[in-house]
C-alpha positions in Angstrom: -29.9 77.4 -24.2 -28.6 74.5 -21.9 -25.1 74.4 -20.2 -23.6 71.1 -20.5 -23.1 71.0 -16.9 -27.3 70.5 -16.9 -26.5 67.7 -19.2 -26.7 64.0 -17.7 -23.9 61.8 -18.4 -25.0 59.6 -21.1 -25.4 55.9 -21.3 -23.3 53.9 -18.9 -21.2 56.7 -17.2 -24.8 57.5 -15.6 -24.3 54.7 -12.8 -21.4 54.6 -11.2 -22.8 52.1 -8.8 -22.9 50.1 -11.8 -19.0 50.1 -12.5 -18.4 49.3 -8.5 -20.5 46.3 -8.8 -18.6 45.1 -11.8 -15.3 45.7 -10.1 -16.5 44.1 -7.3 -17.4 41.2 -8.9 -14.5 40.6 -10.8 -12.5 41.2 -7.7 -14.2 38.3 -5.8 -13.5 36.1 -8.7 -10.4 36.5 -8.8 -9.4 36.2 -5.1 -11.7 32.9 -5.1 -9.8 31.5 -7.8 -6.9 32.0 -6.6 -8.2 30.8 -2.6 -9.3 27.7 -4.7 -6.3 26.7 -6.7 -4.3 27.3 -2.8 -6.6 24.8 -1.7 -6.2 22.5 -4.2 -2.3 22.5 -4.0 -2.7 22.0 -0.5 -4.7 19.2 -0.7 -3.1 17.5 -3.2 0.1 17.7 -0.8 -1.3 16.8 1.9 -2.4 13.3 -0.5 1.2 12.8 -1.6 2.1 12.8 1.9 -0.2 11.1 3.3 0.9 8.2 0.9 4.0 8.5 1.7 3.4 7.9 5.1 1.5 5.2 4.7 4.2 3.8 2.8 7.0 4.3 5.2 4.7 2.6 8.0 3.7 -0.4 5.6 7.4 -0.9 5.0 8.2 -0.8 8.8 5.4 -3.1 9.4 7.0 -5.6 7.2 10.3 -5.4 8.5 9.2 -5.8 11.9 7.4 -9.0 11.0 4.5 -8.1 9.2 1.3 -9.6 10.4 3.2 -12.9 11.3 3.7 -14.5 14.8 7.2 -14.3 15.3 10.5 -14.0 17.6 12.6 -11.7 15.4 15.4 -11.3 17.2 16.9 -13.2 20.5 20.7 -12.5 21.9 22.9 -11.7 24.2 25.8 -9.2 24.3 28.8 -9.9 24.8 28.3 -13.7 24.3 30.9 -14.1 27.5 31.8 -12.2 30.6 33.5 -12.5 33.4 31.9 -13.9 36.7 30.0 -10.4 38.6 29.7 -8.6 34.6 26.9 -7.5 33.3 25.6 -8.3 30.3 21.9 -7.6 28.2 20.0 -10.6 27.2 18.1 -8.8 23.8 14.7 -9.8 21.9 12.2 -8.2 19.8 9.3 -9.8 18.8 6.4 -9.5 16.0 2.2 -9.8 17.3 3.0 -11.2 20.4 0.5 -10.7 23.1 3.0 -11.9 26.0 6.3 -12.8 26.4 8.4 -14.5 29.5 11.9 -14.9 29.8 13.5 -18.1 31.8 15.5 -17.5 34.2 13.8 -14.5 35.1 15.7 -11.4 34.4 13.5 -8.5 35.4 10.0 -7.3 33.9 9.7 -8.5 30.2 7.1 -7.3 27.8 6.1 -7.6 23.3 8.7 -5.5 22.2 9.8 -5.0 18.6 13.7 -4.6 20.4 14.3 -4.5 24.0 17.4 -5.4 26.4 17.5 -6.4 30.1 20.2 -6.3 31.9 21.6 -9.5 33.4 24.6 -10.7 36.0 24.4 -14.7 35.9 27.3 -16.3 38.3 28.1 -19.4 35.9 26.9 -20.4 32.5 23.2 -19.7 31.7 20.8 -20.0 29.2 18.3 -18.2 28.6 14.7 -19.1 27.0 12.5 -16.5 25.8 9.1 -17.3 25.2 6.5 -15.4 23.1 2.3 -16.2 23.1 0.8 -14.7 20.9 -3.1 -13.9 21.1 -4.8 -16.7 19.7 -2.4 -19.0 22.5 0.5 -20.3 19.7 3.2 -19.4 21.6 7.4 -20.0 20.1 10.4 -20.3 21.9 14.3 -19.5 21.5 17.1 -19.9 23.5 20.9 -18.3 23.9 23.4 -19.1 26.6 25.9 -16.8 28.1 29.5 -18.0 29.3 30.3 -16.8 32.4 34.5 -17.1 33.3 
């Protein structure tokens, strides 16, 4: 007679190799599912923001004058001072390729807003002047009272 300890484990408790490859497998499905669906998230953020983005910068774009040629701003502040003042003669400008500013009030350059600091002796006015890359070029003009 046979001890049962003789006896082999009957049908699929025989393998236990077989039960770690099933685990395994199950395992790896379920971390790539889940690595998958983290990926999707994430790229479906990154998409929202991304539009968002663009967005933000199409709306800037437009407020700064789009894709039109323009002078979009041109001032000076305060409007008078008092003879040896300072005061800032101001301008922004949309798709200009050069600007120039008459009399000359230090180094000038396209610039969606930018001040430069002037100290006229007696009533001036100043003329800006924007070109833009095809050679249109617009001008504006401010004066400043001087006391």
């Amino acid at each position: 007679m046979q001890h049962d300890s003789d006896q082999e484990p009957s049908g699929v408790f025989r393998s236990p190799l077989l039960y770690s490859s099933a685990i395994l497998v199950i395992v790896a499905a379920v971390v790539g599912w889940i690595l998958y669906s983290r990926w999707q998230e994430n790229r479906a953020f990154a998409e929202r923001t991304a539009a968002e983005t663009r967005s933000q910068d199409q709306r800037t774009v437009e407020l700064m004058g789009g894709d039109k040629f323009e002078i979009l701003n041109f001032y000076v502040t305060p409007l008078s001072i008092d003879a040896g003042d300072t005061a800032e003669v101001c301008y922004g400008v949309a798709n200009a390729k050069r600007v120039r500013l008459d009399p000359p009030a230090g180094p000038v350059w396209p610039s969606y807003s930018r001040c430069v600091d002037v100290t006229p002796r007696k009533d001036t006015t100043y003329t800006l002047t924007a070109v833009d890359a095809a050679g249109n070029s617009k001008t504006a003009t401010v004066t400043l009272r001087v006391h």
